[in-house]
N, C-alpha and C positions, 0 to 999 in steps of 0.2 A: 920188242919194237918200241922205238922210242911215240912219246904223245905227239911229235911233232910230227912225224913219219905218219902216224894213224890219222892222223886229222887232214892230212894232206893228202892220203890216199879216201878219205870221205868226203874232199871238198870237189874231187877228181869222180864220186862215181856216180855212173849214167844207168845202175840196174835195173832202174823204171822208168827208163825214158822207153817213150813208144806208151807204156800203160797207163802213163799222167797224162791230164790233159795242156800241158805246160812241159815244159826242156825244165826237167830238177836242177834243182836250186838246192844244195845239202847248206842248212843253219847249226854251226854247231858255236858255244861259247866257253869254249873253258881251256885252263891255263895249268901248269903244275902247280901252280898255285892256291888251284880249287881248294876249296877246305866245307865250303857250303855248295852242294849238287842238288839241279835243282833238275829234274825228268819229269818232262808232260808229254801229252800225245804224241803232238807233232804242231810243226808253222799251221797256221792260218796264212789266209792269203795277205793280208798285209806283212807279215813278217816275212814271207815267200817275196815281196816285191820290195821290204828295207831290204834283207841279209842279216837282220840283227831280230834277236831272240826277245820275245815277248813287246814287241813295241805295237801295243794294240789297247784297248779297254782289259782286255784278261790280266795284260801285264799291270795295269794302274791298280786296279783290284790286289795282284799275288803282291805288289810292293805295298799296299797300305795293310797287309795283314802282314807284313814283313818290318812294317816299321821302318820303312828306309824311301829316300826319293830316288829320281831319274837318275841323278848323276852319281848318286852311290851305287844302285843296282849297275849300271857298265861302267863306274870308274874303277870299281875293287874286284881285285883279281882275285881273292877269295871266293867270289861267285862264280858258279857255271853255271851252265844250261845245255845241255845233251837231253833230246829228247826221245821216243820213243821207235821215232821215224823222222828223220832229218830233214825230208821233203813234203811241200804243201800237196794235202791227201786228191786236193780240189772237194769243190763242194757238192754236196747232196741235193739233187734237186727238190728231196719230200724234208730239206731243212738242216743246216748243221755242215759240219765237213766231213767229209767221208773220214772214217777210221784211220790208223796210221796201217801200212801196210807191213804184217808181222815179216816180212821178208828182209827188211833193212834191221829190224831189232836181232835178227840171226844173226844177218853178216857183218854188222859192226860192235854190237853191246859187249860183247865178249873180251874182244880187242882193245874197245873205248877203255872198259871199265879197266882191264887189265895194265893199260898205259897209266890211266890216272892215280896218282900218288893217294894213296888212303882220303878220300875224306869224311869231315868228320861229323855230317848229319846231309844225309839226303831227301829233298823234299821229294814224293811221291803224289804228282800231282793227278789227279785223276786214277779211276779202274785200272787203264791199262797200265800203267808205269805200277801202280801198286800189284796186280795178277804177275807181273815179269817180274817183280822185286821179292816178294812176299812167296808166291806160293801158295803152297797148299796152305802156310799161315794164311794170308789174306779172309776179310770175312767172304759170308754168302754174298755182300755185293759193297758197295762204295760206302753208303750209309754205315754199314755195321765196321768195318775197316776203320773208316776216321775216326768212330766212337772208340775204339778201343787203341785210339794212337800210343797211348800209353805203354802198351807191352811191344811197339817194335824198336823203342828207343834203346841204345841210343844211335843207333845205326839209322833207323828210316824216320819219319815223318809223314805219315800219310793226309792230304789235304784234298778236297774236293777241287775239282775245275773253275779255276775263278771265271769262266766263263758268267757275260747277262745270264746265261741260259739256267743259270742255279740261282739267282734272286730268289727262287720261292724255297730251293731247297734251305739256304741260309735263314730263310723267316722262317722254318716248322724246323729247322736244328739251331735253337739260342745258342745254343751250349758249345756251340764250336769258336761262335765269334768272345763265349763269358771265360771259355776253358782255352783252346787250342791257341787262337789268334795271341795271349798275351804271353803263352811259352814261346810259340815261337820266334814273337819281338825278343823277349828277353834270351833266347840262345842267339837270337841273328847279332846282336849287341854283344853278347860273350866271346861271339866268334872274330868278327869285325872289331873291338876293341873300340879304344875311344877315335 
């Protein structure tokens, strides 16, 4: 099945309506073009209310560890965004947004991945995208994963949630922003060209 065919039947599916508290809204961003994938949870509710993939504080964050601004991250079609769960999870009332619901990473990842033309470093943003990518590789939990970004290369890239919500985790792990953040400017530049 062609990506065009996949993506159109993903923008068409209502599997969790009735179970969201919101008519699904599916966000997906990528082209045959993709070369850099980038898998996080799922929308937040602003991104649920643009249609467009990471337009929030998370996304300002994952672009300044990326080395690139606004209109590079949706002007170049090297970039995608497929995430874990297409639709906003809605939010937790004890904090946060509810999980992505493993039910759309069945029925779509499979298809997604299988449409898209190879690409050639996928960020793994957050647990979930890393547990559904990785496997039994993945560490015991997020922390021990990104430290060891090193051995999924050159296929993955595991990155923490640039969520506010990891402010403290980035001040007790230096070493992500001394070590990972300047690889992965320098591959987003290798990929992107000049």
């Amino acid at each position: 099945m062609s990506l065009a065919a996949v993506l159109a039947e993903i923008a068409a599916c209502r599997a969790c309506a009735g179970e969201l508290p919101h008519e699904p809204r599916p966000v997906t961003w990528v082209t045959p073009d993709t070369r850099l994938l980038i898998i996080g949870q799922a929308p937040g509710r602003r991104v649920h209310e643009s249609g467009v993939p990471f337009t929030d504080p998370s996304g300002d964050r994952l672009r300044q560890w990326m080395g690139i601004d606004y209109e590079t991250f949706y002007g170049r079609r090297e970039i995608g965004v497929a995430a874990m769960a297409f639709c906003f999870p809605g939010t937790n009332p004890k904090g946060g947004d509810y999980p992505p619901p493993p039910r759309c990473a069945r029925l779509w990842r499979p298809r997604l991945m299988a449409a898209l033309p190879n690409p050639e470093l996928t960020l793994l943003v957050g647990a979930y995208a890393q547990d559904w990518a990785l496997g039994e590789a993945a560490g015991a939990n997020m922390t021990e994963t990104v430290r060891r970004w090193r051995d999924y290369l050159p296929r993955y890239l595991p990155l923490p949630h640039p969520s506010w919500r990891n402010t403290g985790w980035l001040k007790r792990n230096p070493w992500f922003g001394d070590e990972v953040s300047p690889f992965l400017r320098a591959k987003v530049r290798e990929i992107l060209g000049p």
